[in-house]
BAVO-562070 format. One line per 2 residues: number of its first residue (from 1); their letters; for each residue x, y, z of N, C-alpha, C. Coordinates in Angstrom, 3 decimals, padded with zeros to 6 digits. Layout:
<torfis>
NUM = a = X:Y:Z:X:Y:Z:X:Y:Z; ...
</torfis>
This chain:
<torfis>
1 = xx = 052.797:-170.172:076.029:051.958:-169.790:077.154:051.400:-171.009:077.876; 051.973:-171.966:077.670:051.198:-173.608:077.968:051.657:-173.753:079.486
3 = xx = 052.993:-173.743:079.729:053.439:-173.513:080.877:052.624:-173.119:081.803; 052.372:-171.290:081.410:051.869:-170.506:082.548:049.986:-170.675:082.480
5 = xx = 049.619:-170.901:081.919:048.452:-171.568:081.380:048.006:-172.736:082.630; 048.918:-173.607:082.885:049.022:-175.199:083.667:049.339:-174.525:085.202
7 = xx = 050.443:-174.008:085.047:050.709:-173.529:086.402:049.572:-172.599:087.184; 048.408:-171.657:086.341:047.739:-170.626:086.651:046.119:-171.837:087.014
9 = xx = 046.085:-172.802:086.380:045.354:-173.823:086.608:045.270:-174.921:088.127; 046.666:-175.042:088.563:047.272:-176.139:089.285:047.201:-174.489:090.776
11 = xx = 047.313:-173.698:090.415:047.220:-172.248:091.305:045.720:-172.264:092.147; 045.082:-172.299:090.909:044.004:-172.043:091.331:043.254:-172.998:092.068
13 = xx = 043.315:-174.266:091.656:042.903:-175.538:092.389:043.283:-175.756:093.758; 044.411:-175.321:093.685:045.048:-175.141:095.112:044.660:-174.203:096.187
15 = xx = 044.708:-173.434:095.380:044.143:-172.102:096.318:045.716:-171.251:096.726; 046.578:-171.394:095.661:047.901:-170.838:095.766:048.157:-169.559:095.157
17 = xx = 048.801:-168.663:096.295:049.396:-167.331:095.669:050.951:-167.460:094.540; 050.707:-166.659:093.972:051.866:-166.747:092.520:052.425:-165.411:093.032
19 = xx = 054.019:-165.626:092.476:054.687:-164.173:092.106:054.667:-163.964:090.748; 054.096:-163.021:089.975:054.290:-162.762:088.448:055.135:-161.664:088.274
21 = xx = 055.546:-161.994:087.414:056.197:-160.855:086.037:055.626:-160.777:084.936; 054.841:-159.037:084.895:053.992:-158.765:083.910:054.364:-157.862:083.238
23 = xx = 054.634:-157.828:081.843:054.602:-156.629:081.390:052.931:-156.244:080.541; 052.575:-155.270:080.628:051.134:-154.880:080.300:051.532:-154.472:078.741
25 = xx = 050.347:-153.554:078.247:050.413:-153.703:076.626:050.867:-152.388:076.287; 051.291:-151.612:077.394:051.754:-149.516:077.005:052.854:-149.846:078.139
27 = xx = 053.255:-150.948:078.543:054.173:-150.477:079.893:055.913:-151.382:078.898; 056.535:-150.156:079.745:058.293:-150.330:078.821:058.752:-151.201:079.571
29 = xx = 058.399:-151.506:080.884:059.071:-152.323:081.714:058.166:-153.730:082.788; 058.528:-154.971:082.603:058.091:-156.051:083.324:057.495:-154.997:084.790
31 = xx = 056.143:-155.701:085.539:056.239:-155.283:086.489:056.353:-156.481:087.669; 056.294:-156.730:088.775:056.371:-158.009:089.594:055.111:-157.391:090.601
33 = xx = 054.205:-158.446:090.803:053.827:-158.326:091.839:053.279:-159.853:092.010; 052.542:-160.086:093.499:051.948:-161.145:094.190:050.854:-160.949:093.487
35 = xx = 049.663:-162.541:092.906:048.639:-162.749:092.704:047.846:-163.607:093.703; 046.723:-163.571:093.746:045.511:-164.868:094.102:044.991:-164.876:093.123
37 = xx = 045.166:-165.821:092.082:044.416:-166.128:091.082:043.083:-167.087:091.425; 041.835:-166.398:090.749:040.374:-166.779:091.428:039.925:-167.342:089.766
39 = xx = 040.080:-167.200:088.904:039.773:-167.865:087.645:040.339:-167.512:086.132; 040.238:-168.310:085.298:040.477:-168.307:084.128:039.603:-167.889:083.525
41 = xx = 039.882:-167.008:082.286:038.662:-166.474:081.511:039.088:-166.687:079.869; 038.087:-167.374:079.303:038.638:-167.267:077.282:037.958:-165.978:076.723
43 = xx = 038.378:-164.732:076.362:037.568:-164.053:075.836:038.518:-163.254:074.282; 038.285:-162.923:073.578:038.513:-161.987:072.208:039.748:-163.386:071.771
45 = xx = 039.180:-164.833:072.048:040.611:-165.435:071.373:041.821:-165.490:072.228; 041.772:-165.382:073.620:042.703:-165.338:074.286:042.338:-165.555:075.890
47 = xx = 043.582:-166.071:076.674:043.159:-166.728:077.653:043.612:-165.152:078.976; 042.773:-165.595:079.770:042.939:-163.646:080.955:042.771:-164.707:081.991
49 = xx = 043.536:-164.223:083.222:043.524:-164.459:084.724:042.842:-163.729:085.551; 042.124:-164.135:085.867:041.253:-163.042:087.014:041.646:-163.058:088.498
51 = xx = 042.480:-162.034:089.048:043.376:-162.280:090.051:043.144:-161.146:091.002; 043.217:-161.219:092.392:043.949:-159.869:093.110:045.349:-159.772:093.015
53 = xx = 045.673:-158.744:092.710:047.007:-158.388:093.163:047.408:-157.583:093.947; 048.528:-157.754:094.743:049.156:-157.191:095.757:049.357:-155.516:095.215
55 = xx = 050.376:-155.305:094.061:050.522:-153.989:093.401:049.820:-153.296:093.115; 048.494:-153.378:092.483:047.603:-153.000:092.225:046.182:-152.658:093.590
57 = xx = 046.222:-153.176:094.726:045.764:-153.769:095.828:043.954:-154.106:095.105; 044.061:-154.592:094.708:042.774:-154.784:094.258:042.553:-156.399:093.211
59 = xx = 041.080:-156.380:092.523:040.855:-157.330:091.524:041.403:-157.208:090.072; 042.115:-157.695:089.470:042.311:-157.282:088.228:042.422:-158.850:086.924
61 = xx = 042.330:-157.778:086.205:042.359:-159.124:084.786:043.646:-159.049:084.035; 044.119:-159.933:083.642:045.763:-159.897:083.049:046.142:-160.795:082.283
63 = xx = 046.652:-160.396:081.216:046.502:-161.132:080.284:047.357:-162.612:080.143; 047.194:-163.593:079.895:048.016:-164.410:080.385:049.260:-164.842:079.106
65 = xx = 048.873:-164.180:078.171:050.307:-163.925:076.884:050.933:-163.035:077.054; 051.130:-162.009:078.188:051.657:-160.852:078.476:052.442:-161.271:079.581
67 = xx = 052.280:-162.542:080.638:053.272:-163.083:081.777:054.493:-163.399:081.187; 055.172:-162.695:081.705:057.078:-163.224:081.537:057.429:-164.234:082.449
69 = xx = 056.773:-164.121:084.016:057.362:-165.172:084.465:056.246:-165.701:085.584; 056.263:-166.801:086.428:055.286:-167.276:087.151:056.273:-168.232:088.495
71 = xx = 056.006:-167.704:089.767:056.939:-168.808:090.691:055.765:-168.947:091.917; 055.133:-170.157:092.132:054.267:-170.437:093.089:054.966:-170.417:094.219
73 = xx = 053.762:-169.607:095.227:054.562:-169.636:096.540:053.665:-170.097:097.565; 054.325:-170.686:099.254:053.681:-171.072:099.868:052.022:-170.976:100.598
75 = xx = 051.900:-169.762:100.176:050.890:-169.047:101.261:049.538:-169.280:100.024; 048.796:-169.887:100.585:047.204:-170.214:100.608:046.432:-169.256:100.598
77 = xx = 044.914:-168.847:099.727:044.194:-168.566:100.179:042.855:-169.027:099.862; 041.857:-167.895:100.652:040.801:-168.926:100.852:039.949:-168.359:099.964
</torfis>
């Protein structure tokens, strides 16, 4: 998780939107959507992203040992 860990770090500093691949903890299948990741959180022993996402259209928390994949993309926010 060191990878997506650095990249969700180097995201946020930036002020950069991510494409993820998530699979959640009851779901059979990866899902993809766009993030704005707004912070990192350590809680129960484990590291969470505190993000909007596009799919969800809202704020959400996600676990960051549950990301399959992470590709930074151009678009900024504020």
């Amino acid at each position: 998780h060191g990878s997506h860990y650095r990249t969700l770090v180097a995201a946020i500093s930036a002020r950069r939107a991510l494409r993820m691949s998530y699979r959640g903890a009851l779901d059979a299948a990866a899902v993809s959507t766009k993030i704005w990741p707004y912070r990192l959180l350590w809680s129960r022993h484990s590291w969470y992203v505190i993000a909007r996402s596009s799919l969800h259209r809202g704020v959400r928390t996600f676990h960051v040992g549950r990301i399959e994949a992470l590709t930074e993309l151009p678009e900024r926010f504020k």
